[in-house]
C-alpha positions in Angstrom: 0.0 0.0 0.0 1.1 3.5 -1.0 2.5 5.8 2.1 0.0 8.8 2.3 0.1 12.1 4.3 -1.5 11.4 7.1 -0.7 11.1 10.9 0.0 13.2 13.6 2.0 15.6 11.3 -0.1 16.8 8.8 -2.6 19.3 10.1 -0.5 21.5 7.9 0.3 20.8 4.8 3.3 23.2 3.8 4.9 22.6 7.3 4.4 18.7 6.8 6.7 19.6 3.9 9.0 21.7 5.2 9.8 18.9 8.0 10.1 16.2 4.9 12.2 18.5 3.5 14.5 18.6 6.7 14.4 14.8 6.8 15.8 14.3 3.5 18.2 16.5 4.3 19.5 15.1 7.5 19.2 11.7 5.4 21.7 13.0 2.8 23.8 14.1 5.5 23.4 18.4 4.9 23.7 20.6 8.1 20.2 21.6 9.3 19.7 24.8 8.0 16.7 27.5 7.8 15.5 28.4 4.1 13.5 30.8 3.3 10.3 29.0 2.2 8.2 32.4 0.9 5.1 31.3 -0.1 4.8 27.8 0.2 1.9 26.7 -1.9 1.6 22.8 -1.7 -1.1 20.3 -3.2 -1.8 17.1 -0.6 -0.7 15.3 -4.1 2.9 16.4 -4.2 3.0 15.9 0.1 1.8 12.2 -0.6 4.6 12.2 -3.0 7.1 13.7 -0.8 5.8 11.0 2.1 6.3 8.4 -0.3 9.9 9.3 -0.9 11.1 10.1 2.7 9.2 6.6 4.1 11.0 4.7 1.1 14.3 6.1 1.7 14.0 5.4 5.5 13.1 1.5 5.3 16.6 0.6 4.1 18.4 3.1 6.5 19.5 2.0 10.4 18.3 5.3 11.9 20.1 5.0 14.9 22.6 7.9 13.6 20.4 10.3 13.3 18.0 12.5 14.9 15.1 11.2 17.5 12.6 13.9 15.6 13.6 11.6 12.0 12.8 8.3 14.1 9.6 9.5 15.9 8.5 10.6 12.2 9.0 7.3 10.5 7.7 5.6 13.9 4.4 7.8 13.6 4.4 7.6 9.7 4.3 3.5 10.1 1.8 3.7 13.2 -0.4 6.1 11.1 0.3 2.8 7.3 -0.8 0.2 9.7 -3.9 2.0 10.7 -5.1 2.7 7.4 -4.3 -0.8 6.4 -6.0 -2.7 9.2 -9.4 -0.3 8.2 -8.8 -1.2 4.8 -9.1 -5.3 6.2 -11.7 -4.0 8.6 -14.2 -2.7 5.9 -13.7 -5.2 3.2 -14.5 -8.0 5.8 -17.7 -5.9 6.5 -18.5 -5.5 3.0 -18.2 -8.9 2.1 -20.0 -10.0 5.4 -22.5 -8.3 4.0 -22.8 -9.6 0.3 -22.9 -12.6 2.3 -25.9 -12.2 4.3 -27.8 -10.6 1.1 -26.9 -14.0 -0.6 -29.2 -15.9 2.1 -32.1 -13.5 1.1 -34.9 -14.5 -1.5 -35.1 -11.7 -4.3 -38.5 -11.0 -2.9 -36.6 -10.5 0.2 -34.3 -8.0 -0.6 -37.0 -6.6 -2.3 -39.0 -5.9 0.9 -36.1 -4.5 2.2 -35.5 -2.2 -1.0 -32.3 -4.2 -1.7 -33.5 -4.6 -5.3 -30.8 -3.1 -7.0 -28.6 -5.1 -4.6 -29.9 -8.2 -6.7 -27.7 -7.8 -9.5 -24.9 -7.7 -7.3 -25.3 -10.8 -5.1 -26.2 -12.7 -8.9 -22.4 -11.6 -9.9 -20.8 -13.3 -6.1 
């Protein structure tokens, strides 16, 4: 599953970048320094991107070395995957516990219960 923006971090989307940004650069082993960001304008697209890059860079990196604010991130960042995975699990074993029980029911059943259109879909399980 893709890494997405989400987490603890992100309430801001331009500072969840900025602190990506600082990340990478710790990772590539540049001084912290302060830049002047201006006008940061930043789509949640390109911060899912920038996720994605810092979370890939970190799974093949002992992060000992470096700073407890990078391994709190990636600790929050993987908290925050497994999550949205184990929802993912959560509502497709919902959904199909579902199509199961609408399976049991007669079509005049679901049809009582306005399931109608619901028909077509338990004919295609």
């Amino acid at each position: 599953m893709p890494c997405k923006s989400d987490g603890p971090y992100y309430d801001s989307v331009a500072l969840a970048v900025i602190l990506i940004y600082r990340h990478l650069d710790e990772l590539a082993g540049k001084p912290p320094q302060d830049r002047h960001w201006g006008f940061l304008s930043v789509t949640r697209s390109e911060l899912d991107r920038l996720t994605a890059l810092l979370c890939e860079r970190l799974k093949s990196v002992d992060l000992a070395p470096y700073s407890l604010e990078l391994q709190m991130w990636y600790r929050d960042h993987q908290a925050a995957d497994k999550a949205r995975d184990d929802k993912r699990v959560q509502d497709n074993a919902l959904e199909a516990r579902k199509h199961a029980a609408l399976a049991k029911l007669t079509d005049e059943e679901r049809e009582l219960l306005g399931f109608f259109r619901l028909r077509k879909m338990s004919d295609a399980i």
